[in-house]
Steps between C-alpha positions, in 0.01 A plus 500: 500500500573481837752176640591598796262340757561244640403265823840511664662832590825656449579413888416149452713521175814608678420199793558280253811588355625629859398049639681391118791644613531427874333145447587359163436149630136596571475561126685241329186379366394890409780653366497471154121638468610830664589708184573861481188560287280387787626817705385822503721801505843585344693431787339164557531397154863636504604314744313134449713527185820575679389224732495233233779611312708427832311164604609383127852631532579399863280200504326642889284737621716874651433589798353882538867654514626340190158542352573890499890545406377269200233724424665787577831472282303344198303817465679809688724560130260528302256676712627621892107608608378180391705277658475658816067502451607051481733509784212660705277256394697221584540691872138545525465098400725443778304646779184289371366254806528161379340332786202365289799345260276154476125686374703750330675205262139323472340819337780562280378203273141723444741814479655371271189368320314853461754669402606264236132518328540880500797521345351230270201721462770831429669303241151400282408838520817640385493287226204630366566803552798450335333317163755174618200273572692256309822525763313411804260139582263629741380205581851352540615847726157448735569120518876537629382809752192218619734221515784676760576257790192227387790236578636618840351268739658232314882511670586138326583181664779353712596160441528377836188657609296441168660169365144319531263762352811586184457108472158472511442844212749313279346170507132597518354376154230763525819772507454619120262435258565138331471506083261198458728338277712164653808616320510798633408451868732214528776779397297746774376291772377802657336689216622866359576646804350885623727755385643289210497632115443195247607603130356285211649578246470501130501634116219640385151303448697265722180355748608784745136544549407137488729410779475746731109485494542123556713545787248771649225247430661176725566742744149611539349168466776392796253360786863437708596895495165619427653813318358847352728614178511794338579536132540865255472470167733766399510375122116360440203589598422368942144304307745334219715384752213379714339364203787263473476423873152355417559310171781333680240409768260395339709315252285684197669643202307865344374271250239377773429838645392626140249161466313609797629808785221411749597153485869578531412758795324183729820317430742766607275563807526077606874520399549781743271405796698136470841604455556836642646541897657871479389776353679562102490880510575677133600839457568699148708743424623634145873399411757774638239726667572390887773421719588230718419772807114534359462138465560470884283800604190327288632122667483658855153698421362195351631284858376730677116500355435143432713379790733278230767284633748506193766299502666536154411795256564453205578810216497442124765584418818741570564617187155675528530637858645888475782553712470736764834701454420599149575889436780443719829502234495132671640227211174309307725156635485628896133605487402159372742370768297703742143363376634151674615636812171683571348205406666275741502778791090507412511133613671529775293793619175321380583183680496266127683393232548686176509314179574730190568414146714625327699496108811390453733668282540449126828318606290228611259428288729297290623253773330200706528648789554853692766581746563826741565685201167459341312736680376774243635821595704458770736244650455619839154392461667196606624571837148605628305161405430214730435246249517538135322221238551517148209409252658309238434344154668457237308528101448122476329484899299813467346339196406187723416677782783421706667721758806459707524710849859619586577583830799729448506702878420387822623669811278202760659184308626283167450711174597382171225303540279342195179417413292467233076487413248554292306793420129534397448839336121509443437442856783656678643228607844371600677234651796402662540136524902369491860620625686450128929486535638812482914528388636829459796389274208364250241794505819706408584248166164534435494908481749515289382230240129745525760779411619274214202560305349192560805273320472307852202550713419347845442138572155618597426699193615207255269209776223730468451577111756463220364908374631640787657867466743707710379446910319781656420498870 
């Protein structure tokens, strides 16, 4: 297979690096998407990597003279011809007219472009060639090479010149995506916020499910910020987890759908038609069989054809997603470390929130409430998260039906915040309807009494039911 052929020449190639190095400051927004595996040639490669290496050491661009004695005494030991082949090269790049320095940096962005999705294209193929499907994420490598320089128009803001509009963004109620629940958007007066990664998390059978598809719902029904959400079932199947969408709709349990389906379908039809503003967009996939990279590339596809408007997407739930870096000799705890940075960086890119569930660690389970170190298989899973709410119960609330909401991380404002609701698990529902007092010194006693054996359980436990076992949240 041929690679070799592409739009921009070798000549245009070497006008590139001959502008980088005469007029950095033309490409201070370009500099770090020209690579060495974007060039063709030995000598070109060659010396973009002697480039770098002196940019990172020296902390500026050489000028052509230094350029070459760098080049020059880093190779002329090992190999006398070779350096002198580099030392020409960097001669020849010398001579290059750089009069067109200004249309020369704007084309280097869709230089840089091709040649990223051929070498994207070289590295797919030599992993199959190679039988190391397993080492490379195609859709992950094409999605990087797509992505190069998407954000470069974007050069920030200045606060004297911006103050206003910086103002304005952060105080705009329409700015994220609000939850539909008081509690919460009194905490969040501005919603989940684009680029933001919202962790619920819980043990297992914990109402992961429940709550995030009641979230997605109020968001949907939102007439205010008249929202599209995505949501991938990663653990059930995408018509379960609509299926619960529309019994908490329509307020019917399965019991009804099984006295009459036609019945029950006219009633999920009204429910819809009267409730729904966005569009609630479900997407399957089987547990551990696609990464975080995949979900994106079906998200943007799916944008793309029905002309959706997400602003939160939801995925159900991390433990399910397969990391991208697997094959790699990369630890299990910094691949599911990875699965939330992708995730957060797919906001960003996708212009939305991200709200994931997640387990917590069998540390957890036996206390009223998780922490930073709760996150199940890595505590770095921490530093990644925007906001993190634990689902909580202990034995004696799960029994009523009771569930407490722990907000344990919050970069945007208060956490250690409380609440606590009801839950209605025929019909999918939840609520959130009171802040409850939350004291750290107490929810510690009350840990270590669970870890007693039950000789002295919580205040709640013992108000709630006098058969109350060890606490479980």
């Amino acid at each position: 297979m041929t690679w070799e052929t592409y739009n921009f020449s070798d000549d245009f190639q070497n006008a590139i690096l001959a502008c980088l190095i005469k007029h950095p400051e033309r490409f201070w927004r370009f500099g770090e998407i020209i690579k060495p595996e974007y060039f063709n040639g030995s000598s070109a490669v060659e010396v973009v990597y002697r480039l770098k290496d002196y940019i990172n050491k020296y902390g500026k661009y050489p000028n052509f003279s230094t350029l070459g004695n760098y080049v020059f005494t880093r190779t002329e030991r090992k190999n006398p011809d070779r350096a002198k082949e580099l030392i020409d090269y960097v001669i020849k790049l010398s001579s290059v007219d750089c009069g067109d320095v200004e249309a020369i940096a704007d084309l280097s962005l869709k230089f840089a472009k091709e040649r990223a999705i051929f070498d994207a294209l070289r590295k797919i193929h030599l992993a199959q060639q190679e039988g190391k499907e397993t080492d490379v994420d195609p859709v992950r490598v094409m999605e990087e090479a797509m992505n190069i320089g998407f954000d470069m128009e974007d050069l920030g803001v200045e606060i004297r010149r911006d103050v206003e509009k910086i103002v304005d963004k952060m105080s705009n109620v329409h700015h994220g995506i609000r939850t539909g629940y008081t509690e919460l958007d009194k905490l969040w007066k501005t919603g989940w916020a684009p680029g933001w990664l919202i962790v619920l998390l819980a043990p297992p059978k914990g109402y992961k499910t429940t709550v995030a598809i009641n979230l997605a719902l109020n968001m949907a029904m939102s007439q205010a910020d008249d929202a599209d959400v995505m949501y991938y079932a990663c653990e059930i199947k995408q018509e379960e987890a609509a299926m619960r969408a529309i019994y908490n709709l329509t307020g019917h349990t399965e019991s009804v759908l099984w006295e009459g389906v036609e019945k029950f379908k006219m009633d999920a039809r009204r429910a819809v038609d009267e409730k729904m503003v966005g569009n609630f967009w479900f997407k399957g996939f089987p547990a551990k069989t696609t990464t975080i990279a995949q979900i994106k590339a079906h998200a943007k596809m799916t944008i793309r054809k029905f002309g959706l408007k997400p602003k939160a997407i939801f995925i159900d739930y991390a433990d399910t997603v397969k990391p991208s870096n697997v094959g790699k000799n990369v630890p299990d705890h910094r691949q599911q470390a990875d699965i939330y940075t992708e995730a957060r960086a797919m906001g960003d890119d996708l212009g939305c929130c991200v709200v994931m569930p997640d387990r917590c660690n069998k540390e957890t389970v036996g206390k009223r409430v998780p922490s930073i170190a709760s996150f199940q298989g890595a505590f770095e899973k921490g530093g990644v998260v925007d906001a993190a709410i634990g689902l909580c119960a202990t034995d004696a609330e799960y029994k009523m039906n009771v569930m407490r909401y722990f907000v344990f991380l919050n970069r945007h404002g208060p956490q250690n915040m409380h609440y606590t609701g009801k839950v209605d698990r025929e019909r999918y529902r939840i609520t959130i309807d009171s802040e409850i007092p939350f004291n750290p010194d107490e929810e510690e006693e009350q840990t270590q009494f669970t870890r007693g054996r039950g000789k002295n359980r919580s205040k709640i436990d013992k108000e709630l039911t006098p058969h109350a076992a060890d606490t479980q949240w």
